[in-house]
C-alpha positions in Angstrom: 14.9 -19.2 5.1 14.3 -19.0 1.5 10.3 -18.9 2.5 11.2 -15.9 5.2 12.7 -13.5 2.5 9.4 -14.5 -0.1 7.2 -14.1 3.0 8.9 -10.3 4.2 8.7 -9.4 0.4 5.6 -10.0 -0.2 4.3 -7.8 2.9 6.7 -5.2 1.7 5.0 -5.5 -1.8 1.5 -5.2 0.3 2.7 -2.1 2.1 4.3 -0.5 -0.9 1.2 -0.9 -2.6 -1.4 -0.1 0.0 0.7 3.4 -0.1 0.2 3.9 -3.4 -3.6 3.4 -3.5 -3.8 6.2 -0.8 -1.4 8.5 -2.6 -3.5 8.2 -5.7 -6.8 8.5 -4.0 -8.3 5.5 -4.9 -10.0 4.6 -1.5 -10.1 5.4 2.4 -7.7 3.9 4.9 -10.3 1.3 5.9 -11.0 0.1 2.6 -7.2 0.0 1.2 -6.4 -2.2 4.2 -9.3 -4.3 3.0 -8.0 -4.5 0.1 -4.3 -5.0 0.5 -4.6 -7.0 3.6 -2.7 -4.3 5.4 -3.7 -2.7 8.9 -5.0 0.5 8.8 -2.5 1.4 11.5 0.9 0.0 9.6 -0.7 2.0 6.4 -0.7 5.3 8.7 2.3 4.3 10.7 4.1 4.1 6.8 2.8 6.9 5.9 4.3 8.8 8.8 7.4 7.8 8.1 7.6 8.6 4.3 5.9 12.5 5.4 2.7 11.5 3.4 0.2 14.0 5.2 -3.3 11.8 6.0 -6.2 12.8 4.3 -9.4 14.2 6.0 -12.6 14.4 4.8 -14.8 16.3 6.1 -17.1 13.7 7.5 -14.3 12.4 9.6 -13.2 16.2 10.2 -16.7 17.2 11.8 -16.5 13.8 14.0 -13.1 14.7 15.3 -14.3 18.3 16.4 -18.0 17.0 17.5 -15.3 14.8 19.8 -13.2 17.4 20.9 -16.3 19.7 22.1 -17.4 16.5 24.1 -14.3 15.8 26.2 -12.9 19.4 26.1 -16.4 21.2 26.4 -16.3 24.4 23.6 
């Protein structure tokens, strides 16, 4: 039991953390989830939930439209 609540903390800590790294710019997604140990989608799924707006550089912005002109054709 005891080794439950350590193990929930600590993932809480890792979560808590990965958030703050994003908030404070200090990597992307993919390399804060490296780092932490933390999926990239429970990072984006927490920051959902706390209204954190994801940013979008503008690499990833010009691959998202390049996409969208694929499948939707404009």
């Amino acid at each position: 039991m005891a080794r439950k609540f350590i193990d929930e903390r600590l993932e809480q800590y890792r979560i808590e953390k990965a958030i703050e790294l994003y908030v404070n710019e200090k990597g992307s997604l993919k390399e804060i989830s490296e780092i932490t140990g933390v999926t990239v989608r429970m990072i984006m799924g927490t920051l959902r939930k706390k209204n954190i707006p994801l940013r979008m550089g503008e690499e990833v912005f010009d691959r998202g439209m390049e996409h969208a002109r694929r499948v939707f054709g404009f």
